[in-house]
C-alpha positions as CSV (number, residue, x, y, z in Angstrom):
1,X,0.0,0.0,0.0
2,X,2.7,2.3,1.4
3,X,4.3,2.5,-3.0
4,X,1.0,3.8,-4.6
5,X,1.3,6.7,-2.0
6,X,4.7,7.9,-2.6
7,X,3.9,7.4,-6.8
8,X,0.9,9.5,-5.8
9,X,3.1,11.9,-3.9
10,X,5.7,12.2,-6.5
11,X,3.5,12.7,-9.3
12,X,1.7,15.7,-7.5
13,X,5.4,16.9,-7.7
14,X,5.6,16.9,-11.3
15,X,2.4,18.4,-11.7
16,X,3.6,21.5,-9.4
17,X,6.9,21.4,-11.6
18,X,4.8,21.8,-14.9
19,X,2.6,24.5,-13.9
20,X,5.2,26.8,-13.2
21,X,3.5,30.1,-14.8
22,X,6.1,31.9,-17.2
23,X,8.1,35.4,-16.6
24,X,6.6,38.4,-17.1
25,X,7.2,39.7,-20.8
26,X,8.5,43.1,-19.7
27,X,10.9,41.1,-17.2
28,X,14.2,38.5,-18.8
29,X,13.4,34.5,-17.2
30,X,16.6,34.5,-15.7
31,X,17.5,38.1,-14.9
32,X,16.8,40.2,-11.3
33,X,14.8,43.2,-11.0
34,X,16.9,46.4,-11.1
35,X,16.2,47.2,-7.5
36,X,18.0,43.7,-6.7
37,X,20.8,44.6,-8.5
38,X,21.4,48.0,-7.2
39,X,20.9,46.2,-4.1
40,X,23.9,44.3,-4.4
41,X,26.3,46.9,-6.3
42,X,28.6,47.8,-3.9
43,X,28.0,51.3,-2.4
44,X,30.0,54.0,-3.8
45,X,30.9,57.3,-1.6
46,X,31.9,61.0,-3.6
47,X,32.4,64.4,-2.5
48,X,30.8,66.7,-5.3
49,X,31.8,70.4,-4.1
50,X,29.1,73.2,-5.1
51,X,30.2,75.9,-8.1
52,X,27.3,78.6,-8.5
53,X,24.3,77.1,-6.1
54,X,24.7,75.8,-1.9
55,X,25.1,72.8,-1.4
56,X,21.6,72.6,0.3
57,X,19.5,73.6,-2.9
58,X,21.9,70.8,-4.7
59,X,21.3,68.2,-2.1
60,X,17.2,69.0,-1.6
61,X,17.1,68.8,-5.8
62,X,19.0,65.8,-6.3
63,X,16.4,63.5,-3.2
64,X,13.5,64.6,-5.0
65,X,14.8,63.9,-7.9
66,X,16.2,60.3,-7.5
67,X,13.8,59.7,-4.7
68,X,12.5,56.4,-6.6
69,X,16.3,55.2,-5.6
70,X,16.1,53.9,-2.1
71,X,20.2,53.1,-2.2
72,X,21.1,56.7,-3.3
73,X,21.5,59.8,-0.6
74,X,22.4,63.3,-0.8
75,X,23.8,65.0,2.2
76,X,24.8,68.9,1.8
77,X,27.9,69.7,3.9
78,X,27.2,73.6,4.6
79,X,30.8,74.3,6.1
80,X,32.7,73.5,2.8
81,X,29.7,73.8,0.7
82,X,29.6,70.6,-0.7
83,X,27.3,67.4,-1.6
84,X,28.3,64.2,0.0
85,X,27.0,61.4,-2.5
86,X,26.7,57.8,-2.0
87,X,25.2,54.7,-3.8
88,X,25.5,52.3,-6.9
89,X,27.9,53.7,-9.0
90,X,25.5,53.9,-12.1
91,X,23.0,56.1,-9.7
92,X,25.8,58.3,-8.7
93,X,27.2,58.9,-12.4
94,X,23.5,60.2,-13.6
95,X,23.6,62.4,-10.0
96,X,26.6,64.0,-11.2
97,X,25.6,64.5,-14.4
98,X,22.7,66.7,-13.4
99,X,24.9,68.5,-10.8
100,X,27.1,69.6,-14.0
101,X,23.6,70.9,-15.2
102,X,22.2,72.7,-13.0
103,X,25.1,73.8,-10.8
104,X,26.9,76.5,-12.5
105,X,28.7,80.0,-11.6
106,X,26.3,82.8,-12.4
107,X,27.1,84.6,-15.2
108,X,27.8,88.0,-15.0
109,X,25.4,90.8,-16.8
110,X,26.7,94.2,-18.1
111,X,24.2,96.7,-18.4
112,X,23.9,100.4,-19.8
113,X,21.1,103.0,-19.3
114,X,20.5,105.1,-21.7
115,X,18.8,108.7,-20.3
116,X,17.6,110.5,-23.2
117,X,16.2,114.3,-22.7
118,X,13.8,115.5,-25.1
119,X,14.1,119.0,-26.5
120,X,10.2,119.3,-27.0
121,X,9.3,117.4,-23.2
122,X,7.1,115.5,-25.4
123,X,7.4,112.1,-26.6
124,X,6.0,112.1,-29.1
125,X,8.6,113.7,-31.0
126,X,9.9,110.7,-31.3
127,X,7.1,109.4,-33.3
128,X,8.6,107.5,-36.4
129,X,12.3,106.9,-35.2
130,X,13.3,103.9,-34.9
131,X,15.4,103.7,-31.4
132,X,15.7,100.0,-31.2
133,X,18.6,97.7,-33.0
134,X,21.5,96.8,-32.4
135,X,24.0,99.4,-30.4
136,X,25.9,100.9,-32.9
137,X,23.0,102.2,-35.4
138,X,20.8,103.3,-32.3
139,X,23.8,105.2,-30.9
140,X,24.3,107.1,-34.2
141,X,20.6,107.6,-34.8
142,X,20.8,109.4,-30.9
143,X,23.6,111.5,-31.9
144,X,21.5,112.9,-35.1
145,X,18.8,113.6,-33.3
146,X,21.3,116.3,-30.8
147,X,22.4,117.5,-34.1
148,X,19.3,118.6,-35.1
149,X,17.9,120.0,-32.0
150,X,15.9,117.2,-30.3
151,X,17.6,115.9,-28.0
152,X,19.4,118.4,-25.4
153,X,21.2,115.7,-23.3
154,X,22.1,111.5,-23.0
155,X,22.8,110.5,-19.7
156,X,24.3,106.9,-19.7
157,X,24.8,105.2,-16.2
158,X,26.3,101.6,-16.4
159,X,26.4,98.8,-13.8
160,X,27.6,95.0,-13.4
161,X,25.4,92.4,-11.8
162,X,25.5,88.6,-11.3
163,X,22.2,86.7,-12.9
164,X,19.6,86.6,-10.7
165,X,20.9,89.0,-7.9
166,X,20.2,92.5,-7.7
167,X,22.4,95.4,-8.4
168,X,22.2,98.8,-7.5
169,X,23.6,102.1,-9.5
170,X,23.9,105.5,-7.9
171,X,24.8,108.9,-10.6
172,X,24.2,112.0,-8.6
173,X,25.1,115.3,-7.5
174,X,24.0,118.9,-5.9
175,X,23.1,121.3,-8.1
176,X,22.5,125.3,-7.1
177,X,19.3,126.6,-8.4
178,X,17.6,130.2,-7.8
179,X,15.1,130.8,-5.4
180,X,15.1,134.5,-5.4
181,X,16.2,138.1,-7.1
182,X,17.0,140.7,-4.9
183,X,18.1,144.2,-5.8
184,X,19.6,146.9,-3.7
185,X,21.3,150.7,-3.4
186,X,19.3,153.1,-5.6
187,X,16.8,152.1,-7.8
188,X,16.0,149.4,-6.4
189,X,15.3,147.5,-9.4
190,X,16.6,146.6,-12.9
191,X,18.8,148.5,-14.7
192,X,19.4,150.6,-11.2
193,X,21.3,149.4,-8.1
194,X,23.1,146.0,-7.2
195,X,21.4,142.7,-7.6
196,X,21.8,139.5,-6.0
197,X,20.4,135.7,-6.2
198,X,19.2,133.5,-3.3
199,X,20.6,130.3,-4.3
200,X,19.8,126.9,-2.4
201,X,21.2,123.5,-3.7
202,X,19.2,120.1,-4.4
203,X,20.6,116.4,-5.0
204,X,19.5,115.4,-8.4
205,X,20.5,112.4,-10.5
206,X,19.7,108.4,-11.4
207,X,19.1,105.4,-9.4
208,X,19.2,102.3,-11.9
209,X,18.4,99.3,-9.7
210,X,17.9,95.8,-12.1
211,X,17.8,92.0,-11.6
212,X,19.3,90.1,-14.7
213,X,18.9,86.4,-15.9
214,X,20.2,85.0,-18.2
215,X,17.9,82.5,-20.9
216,X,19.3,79.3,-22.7
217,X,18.7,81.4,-25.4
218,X,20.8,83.9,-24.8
219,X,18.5,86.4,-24.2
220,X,19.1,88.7,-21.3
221,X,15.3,89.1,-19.1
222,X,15.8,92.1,-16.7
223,X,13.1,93.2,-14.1
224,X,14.6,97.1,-14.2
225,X,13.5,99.8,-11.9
226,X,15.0,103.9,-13.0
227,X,14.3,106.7,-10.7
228,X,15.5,110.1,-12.3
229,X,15.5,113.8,-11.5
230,X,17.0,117.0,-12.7
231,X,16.0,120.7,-13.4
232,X,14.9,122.6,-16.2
233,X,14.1,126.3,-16.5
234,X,10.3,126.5,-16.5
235,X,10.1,129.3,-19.4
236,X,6.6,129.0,-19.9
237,X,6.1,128.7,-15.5
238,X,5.9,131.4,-13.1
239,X,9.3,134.1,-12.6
240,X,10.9,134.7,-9.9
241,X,11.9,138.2,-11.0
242,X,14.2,140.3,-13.4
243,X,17.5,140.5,-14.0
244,X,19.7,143.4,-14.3
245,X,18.3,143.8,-17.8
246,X,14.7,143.3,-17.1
247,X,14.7,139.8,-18.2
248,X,12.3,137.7,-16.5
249,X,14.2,134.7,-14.5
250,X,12.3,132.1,-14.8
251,X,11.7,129.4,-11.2
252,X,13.5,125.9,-11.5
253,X,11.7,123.1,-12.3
254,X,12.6,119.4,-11.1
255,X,11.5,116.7,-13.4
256,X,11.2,113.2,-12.3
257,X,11.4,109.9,-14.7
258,X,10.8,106.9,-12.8
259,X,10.3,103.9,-14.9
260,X,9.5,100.0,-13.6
261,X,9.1,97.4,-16.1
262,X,10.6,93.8,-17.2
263,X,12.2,93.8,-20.9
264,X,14.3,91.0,-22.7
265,X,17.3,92.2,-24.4
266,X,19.3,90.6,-27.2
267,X,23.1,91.4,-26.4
268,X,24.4,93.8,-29.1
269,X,21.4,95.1,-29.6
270,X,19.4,98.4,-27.5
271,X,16.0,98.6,-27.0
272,X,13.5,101.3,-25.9
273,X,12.0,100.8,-22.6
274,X,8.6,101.1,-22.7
275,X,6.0,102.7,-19.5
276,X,8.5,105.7,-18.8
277,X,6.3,108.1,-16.1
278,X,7.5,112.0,-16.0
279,X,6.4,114.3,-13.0
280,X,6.7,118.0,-14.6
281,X,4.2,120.9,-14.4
282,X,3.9,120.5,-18.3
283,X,2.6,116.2,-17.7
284,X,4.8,115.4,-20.6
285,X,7.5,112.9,-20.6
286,X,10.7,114.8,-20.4
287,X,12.9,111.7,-20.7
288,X,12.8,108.7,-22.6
289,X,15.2,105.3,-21.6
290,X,17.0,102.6,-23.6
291,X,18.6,99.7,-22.7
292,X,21.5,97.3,-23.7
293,X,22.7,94.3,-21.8
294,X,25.3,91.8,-22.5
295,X,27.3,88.8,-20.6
296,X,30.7,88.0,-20.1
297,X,31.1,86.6,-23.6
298,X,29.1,89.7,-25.4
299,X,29.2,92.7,-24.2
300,X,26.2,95.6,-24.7
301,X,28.6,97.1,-27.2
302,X,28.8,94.8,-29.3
303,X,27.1,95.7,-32.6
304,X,27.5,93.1,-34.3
């Protein structure tokens, strides 16, 4: 009795063997899942130290990024401002790899402000001149345009900043202005007596303040902020008396340009910056601004 159970026995072994279900299609019979292989690479340790961005940004990027690799870690070692990197050595060649991407010195911006002063105070002047291209044709058009009268003054400031970080440039001065006309002895007026001006002084000039960054493109994106002020003689304003000749003197005005906007510049080439906002007793914009940025590798003046 005891042999028909063990051929029973071993033939419900056979029948487990042969219904033994078949690997996966997206998965090789005889090969591991990748997880199991990574599990038994041997772990590999590097020191990756930071070039533009901390070591903490790095770090933070590279978990969520490989975070579907339970073998691979990022730790950010402030005090030398490095990534400390460790797991299969396939993982940490691809972590690498990105940190050569998106870790990278910032490149540095140059920047020029052009401060153009209308003859007329009114922009529309302008209307039918072309004041964008590249540097050298805008620059020459602008020095036409003094030739003939319409522009009295250019006021360039130019400042350096690193992509992505704000820069700050400061052009100013005092400047004496008359308040007063006072005559004395006899006649006690024009064309009779001594006369003398009561002067006071006032800070005028430009603030540029701009954040650049740099596209893959090339183009140069700058959020730009322009505060400007100077004086004018008001001639068709209210005067503050006569000179010794019985000419009127005519009261200072200070006119303000403040401008905030976000522009994209090619470098080599200028544009006109649009949303310029004039305070002056007239309402009319008094100034109009341009713009040319470059990098390390093209500079604004580059015309070409």
């Amino acid at each position: 009795m005891s042999l028909p159970c063990r051929a029973w026995v071993a033939g419900g072994l056979l029948l487990a063997v042969g219904l033994r279900l078949p690997a996966a299609p997206s998965q090789e019979p005889d090969k591991p899942p990748t997880s199991t292989l990574k599990a038994t690479e041997p772990v590999t340790r590097q020191v990756y130290a930071a070039r533009g961005a901390t070591a903490a940004d790095l770090a933070n990027a590279l978990t969520l990024h490989f975070q579907g690799e339970p073998f691979f870690r990022a730790v950010a070692d402030p005090a030398s401002n490095s990534v400390l990197l460790s797991g299969p050595k396939s993982i940490l060649d691809d972590a690498v790899a990105v940190l050569h991407q998106i870790d990278r010195r910032p490149r540095t911006v140059h920047l020029e402000v052009l401060l153009v002063t209308l003859a007329s105070g009114d922009a529309k002047a302008l209307d039918g001149v072309e004041l964008s291209g590249t540097t050298q044709v805008v620059l020459a058009r602008i020095r036409e345009l003094q030739q003939k009268g319409m522009i009295t003054n250019v006021k360039i400031v130019e400042l350096t900043a690193l992509e992505r970080q704000m820069a700050n440039a400061r052009v100013s001065e005092s400047r004496p202005y008359v308040t007063g006309v006072v005559f004395g002895g006899r006649g006690g007026g024009p064309g009779g007596g001594s006369m003398s001006r009561s002067i006071n002084y006032r800070e005028v000039g430009t603030n540029v303040q701009v954040i650049p960054d740099v596209g893959r493109d090339g183009l140069v994106s700058l959020h730009l902020k322009v505060d400007d002020s100077h004086m004018r003689a008001a001639e068709d304003g209210v005067a503050i008396g006569a000179d010794e000749k019985g000419t009127a003197v005519p009261a200072t005005e200070f006119v303000t340009s403040t401008l905030e906007t976000n522009l994209r510049v090619r470098p080599g080439q200028m544009v006109l910056a649009e949303g310029t906002k004039a305070g002056s007793k007239s309402g009319q914009a008094q100034t109009v601004i341009l713009v040319t940025a470059g990098t390390d590798d093209a500079g604004p003046k580059d015309g070409k």
